[in-house]
N, C-alpha and C positions, 0 to 999 in steps of 0.2 A: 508498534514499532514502525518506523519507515528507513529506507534503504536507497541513498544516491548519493550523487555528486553533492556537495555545498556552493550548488552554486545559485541563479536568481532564480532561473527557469524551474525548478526543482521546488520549489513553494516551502524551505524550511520555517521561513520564516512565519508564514503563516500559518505552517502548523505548529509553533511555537504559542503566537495569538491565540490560535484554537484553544490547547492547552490552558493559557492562562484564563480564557474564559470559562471553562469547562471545571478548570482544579476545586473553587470553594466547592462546589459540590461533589466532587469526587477526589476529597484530598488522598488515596492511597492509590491511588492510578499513575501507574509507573511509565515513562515512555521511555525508549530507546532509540536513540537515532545512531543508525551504520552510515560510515560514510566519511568524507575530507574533502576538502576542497579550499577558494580562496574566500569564502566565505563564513571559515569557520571562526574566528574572531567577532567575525558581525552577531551570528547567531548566538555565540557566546553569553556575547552581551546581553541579547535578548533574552536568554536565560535568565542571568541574571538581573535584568530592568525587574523581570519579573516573580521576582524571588522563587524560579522555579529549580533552581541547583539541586535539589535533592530528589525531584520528581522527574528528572528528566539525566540519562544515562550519554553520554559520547563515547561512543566505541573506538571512535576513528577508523582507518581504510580496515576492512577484513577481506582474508584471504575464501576460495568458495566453503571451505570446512566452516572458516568462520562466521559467515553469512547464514550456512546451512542451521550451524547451530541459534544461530539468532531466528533464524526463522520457527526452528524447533519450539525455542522456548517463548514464542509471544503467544498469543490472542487472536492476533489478527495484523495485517498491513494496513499500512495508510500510505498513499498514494497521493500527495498536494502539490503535484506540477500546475504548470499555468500552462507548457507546450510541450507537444513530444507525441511521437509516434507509441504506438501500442508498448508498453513497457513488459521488458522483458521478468524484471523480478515479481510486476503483478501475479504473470503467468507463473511462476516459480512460486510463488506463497500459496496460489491457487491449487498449484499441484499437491504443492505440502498441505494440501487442508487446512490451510486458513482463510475465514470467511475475509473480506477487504474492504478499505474505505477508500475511492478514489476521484477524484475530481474529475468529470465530464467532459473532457479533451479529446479531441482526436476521437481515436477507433475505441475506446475504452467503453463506454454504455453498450457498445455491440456483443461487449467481452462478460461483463457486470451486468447481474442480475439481480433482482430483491431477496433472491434465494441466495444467492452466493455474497451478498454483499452489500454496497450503498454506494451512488454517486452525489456528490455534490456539487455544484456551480465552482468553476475555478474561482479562486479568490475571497469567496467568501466563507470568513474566518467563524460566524454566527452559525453558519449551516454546519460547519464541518466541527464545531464544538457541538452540538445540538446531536451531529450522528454518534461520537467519537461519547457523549452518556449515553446513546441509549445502547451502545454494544455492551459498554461497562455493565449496563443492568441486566444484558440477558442472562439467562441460566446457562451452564455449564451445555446441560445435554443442548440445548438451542443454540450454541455458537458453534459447538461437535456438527450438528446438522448442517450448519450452513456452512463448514467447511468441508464435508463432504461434498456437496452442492458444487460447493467452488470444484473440485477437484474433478467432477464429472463434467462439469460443465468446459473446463479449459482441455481436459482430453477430448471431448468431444470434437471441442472446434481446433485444436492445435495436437493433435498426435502425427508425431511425425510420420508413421505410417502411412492412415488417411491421407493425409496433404500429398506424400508421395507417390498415391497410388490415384489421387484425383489428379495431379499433376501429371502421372504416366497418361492417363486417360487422356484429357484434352492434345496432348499431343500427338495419340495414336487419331482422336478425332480430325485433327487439324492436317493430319498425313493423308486422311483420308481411306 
């Protein structure tokens, strides 16, 4: 599943590509995209260039219960921006223990790990089909584990606690 705007920056498209590279061999691989924008027409399309209508879901805008439940019920996120700051629904899938797939942007590789997930070069639609079968092949208990993984890994570096108490810190340091 993936989760954003419809817009360029957001890489629907090429995770569209992906898909369609990816489907002959895993023709019951479902994808779900959440999300609206002014590019949902374009991507439509793409859809359909590629006769993926039936494997590929449009939710359009969800509210947070709705996203929460989409989240619940994938595999995993995929992640195919081209620019953008550390995204927040990565963090959010992470939490919810799902292992990720996300394109090498920004602060993202610092976030993503081979245990919690997979990066791939922005834009390239070859790599990101390539990652997008081998999640499909793993075993149930091996995608459990790496969403675990995710889930400790993004408390680790993002609990709001820590942050707030490193953040009290430096400025008792900085008081002197």
């Amino acid at each position: 599943m993936a989760i954003g705007r419809f817009s360029a920056q957001k890489g629907f498209g090429l995770l569209i590509e992906a898909k369609a590279i990816a489907a002959p061999a895993l023709p019951n691989l479902h994808l779900t995209l959440v999300g609206d924008g002014e590019l949902r027409r374009q991507i439509k399309g793409l859809i359909d260039k590629y006769g993926l209508g039936p494997r590929i879901t449009l939710t359009g805008w969800q509210d947070e219960a709705g996203v929460r439940a989409a989240l619940d019920a994938a595999q995993a996120l995929i992640l195919s921006s081209f620019a953008e700051g550390l995204r927040m629904v990565l963090m959010e899938a992470m939490a919810n223990g799902r292992p990720v797939i996300a394109t090498a942007i920004a602060r993202v590789p610092e976030l993503v790990n081979r245990y919690a997930g997979w990066t791939v070069p922005a834009g390239d639609a070859m790599a990101l089909a390539t990652v997008i079968h081998a999640l499909s092949q793993m075993p149930p208990a091996r995608l459990a584990e790496m969403g675990r993984a995710a889930r400790l890994r993004v408390l680790e570096r993002h609990d709001i606690y820590h942050q707030a108490s490193a953040l009290a810190a430096h400025f008792r340091e900085a008081a002197g």
